[in-house]
VMD Tcl script that draws the C-alpha trace (Angstrom):
set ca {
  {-77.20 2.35 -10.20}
  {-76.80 6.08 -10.26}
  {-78.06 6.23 -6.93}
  {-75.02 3.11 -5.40}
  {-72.38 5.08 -7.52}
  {-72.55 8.17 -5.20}
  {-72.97 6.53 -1.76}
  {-69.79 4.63 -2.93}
  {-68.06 8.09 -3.69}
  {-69.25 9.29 -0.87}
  {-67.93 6.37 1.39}
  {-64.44 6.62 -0.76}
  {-64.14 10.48 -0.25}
  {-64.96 10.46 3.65}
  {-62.13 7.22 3.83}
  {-59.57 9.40 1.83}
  {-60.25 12.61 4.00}
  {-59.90 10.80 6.96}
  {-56.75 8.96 6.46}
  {-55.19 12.33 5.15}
  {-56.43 13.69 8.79}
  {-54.12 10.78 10.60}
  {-50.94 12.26 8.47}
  {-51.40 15.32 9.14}
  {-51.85 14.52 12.76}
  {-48.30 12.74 12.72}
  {-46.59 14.99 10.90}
  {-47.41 17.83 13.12}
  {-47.13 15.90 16.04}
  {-43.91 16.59 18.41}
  {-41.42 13.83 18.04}
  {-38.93 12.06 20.67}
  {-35.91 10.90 19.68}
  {-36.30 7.60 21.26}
  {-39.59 6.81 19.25}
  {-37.80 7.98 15.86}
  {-34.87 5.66 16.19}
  {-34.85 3.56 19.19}
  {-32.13 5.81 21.24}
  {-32.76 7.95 24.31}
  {-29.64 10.31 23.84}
  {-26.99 10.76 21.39}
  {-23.28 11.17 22.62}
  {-20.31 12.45 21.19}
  {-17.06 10.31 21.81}
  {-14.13 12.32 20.92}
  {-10.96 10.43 21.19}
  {-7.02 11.68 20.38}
  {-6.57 9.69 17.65}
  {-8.73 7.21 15.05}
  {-5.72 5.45 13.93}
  {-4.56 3.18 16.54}
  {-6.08 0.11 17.78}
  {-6.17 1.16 21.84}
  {-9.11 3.84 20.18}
  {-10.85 0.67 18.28}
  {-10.77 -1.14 21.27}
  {-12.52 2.20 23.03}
  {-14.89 2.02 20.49}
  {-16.32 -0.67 20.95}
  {-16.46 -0.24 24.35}
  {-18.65 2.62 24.10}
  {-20.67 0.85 21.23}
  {-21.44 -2.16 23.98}
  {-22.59 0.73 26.47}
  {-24.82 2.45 24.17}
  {-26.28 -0.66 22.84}
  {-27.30 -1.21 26.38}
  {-28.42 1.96 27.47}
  {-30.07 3.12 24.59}
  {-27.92 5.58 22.93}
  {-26.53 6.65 19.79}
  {-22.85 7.53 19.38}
  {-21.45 10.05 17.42}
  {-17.61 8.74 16.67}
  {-15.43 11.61 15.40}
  {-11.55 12.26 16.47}
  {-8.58 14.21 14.82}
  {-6.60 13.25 12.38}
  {-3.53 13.11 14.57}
  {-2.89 12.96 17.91}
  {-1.25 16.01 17.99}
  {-4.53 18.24 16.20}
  {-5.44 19.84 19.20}
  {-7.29 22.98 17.14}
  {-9.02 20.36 15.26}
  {-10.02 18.21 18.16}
  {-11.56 21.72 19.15}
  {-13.51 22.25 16.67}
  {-15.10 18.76 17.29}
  {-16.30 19.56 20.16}
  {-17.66 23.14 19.45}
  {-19.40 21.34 16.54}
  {-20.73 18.71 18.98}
  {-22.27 21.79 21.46}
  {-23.51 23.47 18.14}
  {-25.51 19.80 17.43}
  {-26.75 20.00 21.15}
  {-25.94 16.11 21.85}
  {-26.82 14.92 24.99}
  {-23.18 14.27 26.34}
  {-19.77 14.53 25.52}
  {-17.52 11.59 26.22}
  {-14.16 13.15 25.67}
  {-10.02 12.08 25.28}
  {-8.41 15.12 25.47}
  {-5.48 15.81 22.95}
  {-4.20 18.39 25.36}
  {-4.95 18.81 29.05}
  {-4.44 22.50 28.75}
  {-5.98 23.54 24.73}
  {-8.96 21.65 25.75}
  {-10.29 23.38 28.64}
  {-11.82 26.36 27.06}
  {-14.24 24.34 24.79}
  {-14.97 22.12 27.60}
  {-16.29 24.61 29.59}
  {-18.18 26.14 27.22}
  {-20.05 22.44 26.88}
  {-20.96 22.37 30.41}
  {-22.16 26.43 30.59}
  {-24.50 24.65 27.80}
  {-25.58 21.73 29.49}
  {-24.07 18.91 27.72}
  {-22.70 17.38 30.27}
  {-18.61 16.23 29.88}
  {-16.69 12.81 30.91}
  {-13.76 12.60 29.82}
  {-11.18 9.06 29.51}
  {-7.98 8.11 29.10}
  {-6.68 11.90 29.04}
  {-8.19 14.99 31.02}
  {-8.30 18.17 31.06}
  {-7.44 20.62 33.63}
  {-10.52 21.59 34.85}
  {-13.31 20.87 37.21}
  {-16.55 20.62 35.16}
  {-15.96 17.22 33.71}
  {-18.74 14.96 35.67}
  {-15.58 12.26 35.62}
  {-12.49 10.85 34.35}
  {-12.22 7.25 33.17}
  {-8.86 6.19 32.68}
  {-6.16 4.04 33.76}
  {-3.59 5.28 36.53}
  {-1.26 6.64 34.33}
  {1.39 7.13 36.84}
  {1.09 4.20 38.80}
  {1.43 1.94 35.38}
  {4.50 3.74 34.47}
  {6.21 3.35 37.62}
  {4.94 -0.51 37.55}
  {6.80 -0.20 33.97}
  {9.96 1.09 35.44}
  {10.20 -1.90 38.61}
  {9.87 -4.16 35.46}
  {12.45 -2.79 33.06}
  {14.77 -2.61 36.25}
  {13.91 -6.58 37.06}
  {15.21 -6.90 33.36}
  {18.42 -5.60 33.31}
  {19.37 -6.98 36.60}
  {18.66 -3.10 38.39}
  {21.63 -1.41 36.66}
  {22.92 0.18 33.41}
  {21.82 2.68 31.19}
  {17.91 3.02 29.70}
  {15.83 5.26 27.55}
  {12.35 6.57 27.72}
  {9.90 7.38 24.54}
  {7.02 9.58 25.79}
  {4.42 10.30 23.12}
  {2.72 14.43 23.17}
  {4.11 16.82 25.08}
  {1.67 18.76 26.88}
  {-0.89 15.56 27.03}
  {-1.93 14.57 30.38}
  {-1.40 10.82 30.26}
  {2.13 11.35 28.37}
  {2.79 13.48 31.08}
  {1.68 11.94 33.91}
  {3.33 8.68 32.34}
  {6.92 10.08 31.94}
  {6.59 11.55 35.30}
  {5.64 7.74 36.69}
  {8.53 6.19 34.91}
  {11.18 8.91 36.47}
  {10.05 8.62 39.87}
  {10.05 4.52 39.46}
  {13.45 4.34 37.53}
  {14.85 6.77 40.46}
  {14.40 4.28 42.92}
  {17.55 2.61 41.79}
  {20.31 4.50 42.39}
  {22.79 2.27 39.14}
  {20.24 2.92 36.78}
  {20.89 5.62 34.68}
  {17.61 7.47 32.70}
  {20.23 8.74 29.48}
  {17.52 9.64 26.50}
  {13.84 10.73 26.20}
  {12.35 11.00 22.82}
  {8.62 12.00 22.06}
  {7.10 10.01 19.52}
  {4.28 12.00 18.31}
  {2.05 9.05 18.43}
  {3.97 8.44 15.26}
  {5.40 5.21 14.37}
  {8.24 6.40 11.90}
  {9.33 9.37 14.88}
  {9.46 6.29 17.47}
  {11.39 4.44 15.35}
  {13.80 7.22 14.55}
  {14.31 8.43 18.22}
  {14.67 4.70 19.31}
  {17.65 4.42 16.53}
  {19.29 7.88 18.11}
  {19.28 6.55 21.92}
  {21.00 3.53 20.30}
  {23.31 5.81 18.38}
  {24.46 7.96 20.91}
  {24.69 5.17 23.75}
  {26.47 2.30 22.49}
  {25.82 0.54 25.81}
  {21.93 1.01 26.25}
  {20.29 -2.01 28.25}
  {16.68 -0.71 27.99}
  {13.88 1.03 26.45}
  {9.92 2.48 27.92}
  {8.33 3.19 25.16}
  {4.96 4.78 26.61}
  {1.96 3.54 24.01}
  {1.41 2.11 21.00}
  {3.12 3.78 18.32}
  {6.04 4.75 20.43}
  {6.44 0.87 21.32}
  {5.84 -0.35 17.30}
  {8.24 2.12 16.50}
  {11.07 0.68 19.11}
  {10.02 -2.99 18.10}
  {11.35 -1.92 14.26}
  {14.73 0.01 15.49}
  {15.47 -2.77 17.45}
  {14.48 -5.97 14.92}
  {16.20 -3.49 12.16}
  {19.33 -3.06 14.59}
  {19.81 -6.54 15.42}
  {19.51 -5.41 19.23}
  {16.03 -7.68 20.14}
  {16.27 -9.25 22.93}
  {19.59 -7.57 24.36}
  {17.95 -4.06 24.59}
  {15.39 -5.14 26.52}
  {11.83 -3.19 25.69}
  {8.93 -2.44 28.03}
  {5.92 -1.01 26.20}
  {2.26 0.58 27.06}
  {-0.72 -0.98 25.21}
  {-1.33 -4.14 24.01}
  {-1.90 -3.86 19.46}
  {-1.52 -7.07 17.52}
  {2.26 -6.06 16.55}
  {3.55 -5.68 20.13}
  {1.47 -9.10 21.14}
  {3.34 -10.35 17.90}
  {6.91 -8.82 19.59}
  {6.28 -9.90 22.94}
  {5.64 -13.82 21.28}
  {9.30 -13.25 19.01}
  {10.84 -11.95 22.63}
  {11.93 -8.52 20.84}
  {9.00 -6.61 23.58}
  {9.62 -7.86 26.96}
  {6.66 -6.88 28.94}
  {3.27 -4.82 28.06}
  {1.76 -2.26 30.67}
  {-1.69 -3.31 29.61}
  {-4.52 -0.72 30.14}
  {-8.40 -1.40 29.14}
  {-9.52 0.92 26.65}
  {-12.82 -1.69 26.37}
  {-13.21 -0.67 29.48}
  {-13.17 3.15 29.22}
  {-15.10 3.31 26.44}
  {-18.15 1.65 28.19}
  {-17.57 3.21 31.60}
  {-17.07 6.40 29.67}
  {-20.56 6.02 28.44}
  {-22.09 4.41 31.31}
  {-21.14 7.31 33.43}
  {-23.05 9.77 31.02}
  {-26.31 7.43 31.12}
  {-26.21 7.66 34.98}
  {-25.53 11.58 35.02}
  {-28.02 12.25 33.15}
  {-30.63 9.95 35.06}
  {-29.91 11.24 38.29}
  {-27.60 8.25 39.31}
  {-24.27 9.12 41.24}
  {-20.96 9.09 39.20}
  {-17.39 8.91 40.78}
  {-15.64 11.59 40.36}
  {-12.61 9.19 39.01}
  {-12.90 6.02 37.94}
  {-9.68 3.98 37.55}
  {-9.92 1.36 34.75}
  {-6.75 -0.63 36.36}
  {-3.37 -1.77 34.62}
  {-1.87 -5.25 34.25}
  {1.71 -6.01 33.35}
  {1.61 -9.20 30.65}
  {4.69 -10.99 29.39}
  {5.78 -14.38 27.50}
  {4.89 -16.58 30.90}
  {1.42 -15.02 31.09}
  {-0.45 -13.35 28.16}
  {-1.98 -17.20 27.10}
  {-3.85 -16.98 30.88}
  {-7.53 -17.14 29.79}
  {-7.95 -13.85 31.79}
  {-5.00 -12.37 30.05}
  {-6.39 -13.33 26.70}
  {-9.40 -11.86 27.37}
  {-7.71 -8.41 28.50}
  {-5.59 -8.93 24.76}
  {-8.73 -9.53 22.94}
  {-12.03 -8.34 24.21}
  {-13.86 -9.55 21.55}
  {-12.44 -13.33 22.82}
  {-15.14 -15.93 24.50}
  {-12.39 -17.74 26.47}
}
mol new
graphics top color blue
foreach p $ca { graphics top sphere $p radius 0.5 }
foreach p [lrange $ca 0 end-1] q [lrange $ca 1 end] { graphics top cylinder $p $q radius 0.2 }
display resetview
């Protein structure tokens, strides 16, 4: 008996040893990323703003892209659109974490370069959407032709008011690239017709309550005002309220960039006349697609344009309209 006890202690102690081998083995082991959690890189995507549906709508985007490539995104923005130092500090965290790629909106076209190029001199490849930077390490820029959907704006708020009287402009950030390069679309569209008269532009801030308030002053200080751009979302919420609070829906008439559930709402009531619709889906996945293909050798446009489409009352129930509305939509 004595004799069975310790070639069964023996057996026991040579099974213990040996499985305490196979964990050391893995523990010292080098790991991959990809065999820890199923992803082969881990992005940053940095937009303006977390607020605003257009950036929930780019979110998911770039969720669909990594879930098909195999990544894992990082989702971080400022608080405000206008945080440029802290949309810095995002980043510079980001190149501190070594992530495989940036996929970047920029709050400021100028504020931003710096930190960007101080990504690239570390590797981490950047693509930036919806809003560059003026620079030339960016691998590419996803966005929508800012200019050309402005001036597309502009033909359309002219067709409203019969191409004559006075209108007003709401631009959102001074200093950001599609705010600029949308205000500079809508002046060179509305010039085209010479009895229009461009009397007001107001910046919004990206901030609803500021839109409102500088859509209420263009009222105030032109009695006679036929017509409103308001350039994105909040800037367009923010005219929808002056003008339902004003009584004015319907005779101002209101052209606005984006497409959240209150301006679909508006443009249903007939208080929005027309949407310049972008498609953030759209960036978000391209914007992550293009930093899968970078990174495995694959060519990348330098640009890619993520197109425009001008919706109103007669066709946003088109089943490729509704789809554009709601991306998340099986029609």
């Amino acid at each position: 008996m004595n004799a069975l006890l310790r070639v069964l202690t023996v057996i026991l102690l040579g099974m213990m040893a040996f499985f305490l081998a196979g964990m050391l083995m893995v523990a010292c082991a080098p790991t991959d990323r990809a065999d820890v959690d199923g992803a082969k890189y881990t992005f940053a995507v940095l937009p303006k703003g977390l607020k605003h549906q257009f950036w929930l709508t780019v979110k998911a985007g770039a969720d669909a892209a990594a879930a098909e490539y195999g990544a894992d995104i990082i989702w971080k923005g400022p608080p405000q659109e206008t945080d440029v130092a802290a949309q810095i500090s995002l980043v510079e965290d980001m190149i501190s974490r070594g992530v495989d790629a940036i996929v970047l909106a920029a709050c400021d076209q100028d504020g931003l370069v710096t930190v960007v190029e101080k990504a690239a001199a570390a590797g981490i490849p950047v693509i930036t959407i919806d809003s560059g930077v003026k620079s030339d390490k960016p691998v590419s820029f996803v966005a929508t032709d800012n200019f050309a959907g402005a001036k597309a704006a502009a033909d359309v708020l002219a067709e409203l008011i019969g191409g004559s009287g006075k209108v007003g402009m709401i631009p959102f950030v001074p200093g950001a690239a599609t705010s600029q390069m949308r205000e500079e679309g809508f002046r060179e569209g509305i010039a085209a017709y010479p009895e229009i008269e461009l009397v007001s532009v107001l910046y919004s801030y990206s901030d609803v309550g500021k839109a409102m308030a500088a859509a209420e002053d263009m009222m105030t200080a032109n009695s006679d005002l036929r017509g409103i751009f308001a350039a994105n979302e909040s800037g367009a919420v923010g005219a929808i309220q002056a003008l339902d609070v004003s009584g004015k829906a319907g005779e101002i008439k209101l052209v606005g960039f984006d497409a959240s559930d209150r301006q679909i709402d508006a443009l249903r009531s007939g208080t929005i006349q027309a949407l310049i619709v972008q498609n953030p889906f759209e960036m978000g996945y391209q914007g992550v697609k293009a930093a899968v293909d970078h990174l495995e050798g694959r060519e990348v446009p330098p640009r890619i344009d993520t197109g425009v489409t001008v919706v109103t009352a007669e066709n946003m129930d088109d089943p490729e309209i509704r789809r554009l509305l709601d991306p998340g939509s099986k029609e």
